[in-house]
N, C-alpha and C positions, 0 to 999 in steps of 0.2 A: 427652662426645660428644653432639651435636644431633643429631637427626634431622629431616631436610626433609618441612613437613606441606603437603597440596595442599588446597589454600580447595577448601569442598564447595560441590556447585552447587546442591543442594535447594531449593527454596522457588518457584524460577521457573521457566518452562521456557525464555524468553528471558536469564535473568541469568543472566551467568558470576560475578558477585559474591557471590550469595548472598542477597542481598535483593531482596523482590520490588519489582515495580517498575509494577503494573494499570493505571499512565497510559499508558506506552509499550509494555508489551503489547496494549495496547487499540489505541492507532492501528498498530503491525504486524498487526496481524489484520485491522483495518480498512480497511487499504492494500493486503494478501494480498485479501483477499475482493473489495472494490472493482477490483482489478486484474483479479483473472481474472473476474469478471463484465463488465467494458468490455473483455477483452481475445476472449473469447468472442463476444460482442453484436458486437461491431466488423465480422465475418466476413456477417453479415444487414443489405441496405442498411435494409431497414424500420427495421431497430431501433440507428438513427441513435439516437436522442434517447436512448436507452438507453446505447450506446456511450460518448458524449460528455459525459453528462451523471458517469454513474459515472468514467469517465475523468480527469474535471475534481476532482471529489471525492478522488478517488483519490491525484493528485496532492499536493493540499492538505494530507490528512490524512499522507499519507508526509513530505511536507517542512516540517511541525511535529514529527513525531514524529522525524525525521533532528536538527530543533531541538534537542531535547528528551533525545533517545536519550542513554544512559549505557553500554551495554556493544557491544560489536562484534553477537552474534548477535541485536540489533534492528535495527540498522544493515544488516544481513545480509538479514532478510525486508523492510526500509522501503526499501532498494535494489531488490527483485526487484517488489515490489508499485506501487513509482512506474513500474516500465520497464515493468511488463502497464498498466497504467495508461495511459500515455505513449502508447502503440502502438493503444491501444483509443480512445483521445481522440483521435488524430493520423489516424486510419483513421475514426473516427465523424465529423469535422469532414469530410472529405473527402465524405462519403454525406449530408452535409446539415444536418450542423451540430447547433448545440445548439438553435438554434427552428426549423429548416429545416421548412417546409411549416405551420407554426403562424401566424407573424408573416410579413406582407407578402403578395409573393405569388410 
């Protein structure tokens, strides 16, 4: 008689595989952090350039690491972290953009 063993998670706090995986935990924290920085920022017209810019990053770095991603719970924070993202870029573009008040006039 077998008994059914459950793969341990240890090693990552994103991998449900078991192996770690610092490139794609690196851009989920990347894309968490970047998100809620332009998604906060986005709320203050001043800090347009702030919003927009992290936003824009934000985005980028989520949709390499979605690239890239290997288990669901990275996929998980690289989803949350593009949509604060998304909303912080979308709302900083409207306040003035990524050069607004820099370039032209």
């Amino acid at each position: 008689m077998t008994q059914a063993v459950r793969p341990t998670t240890a090693g990552s706090l994103f991998a449900s595989d078991g192996k770690p995986h610092p490139l794609q935990d690196g851009l989920t924290v990347a894309a968490l952090v970047l998100g809620l920085l332009s998604f906060v920022t986005c709320f203050f017209g001043g800090l347009h350039l702030v919003a927009s810019w992290a936003g824009l990053i934000g985005m980028i770095a989520g949709a390499y690491g979605q690239w890239i991603s290997i288990t669901t719970r990275e996929r998980f924070g690289l989803v949350v972290g593009m949509g604060a993202s998304g909303i912080g870029f979308l709302i900083g573009m409207a306040n003035g953009g990524l050069f607004g008040g820099l370039i032209g006039s």
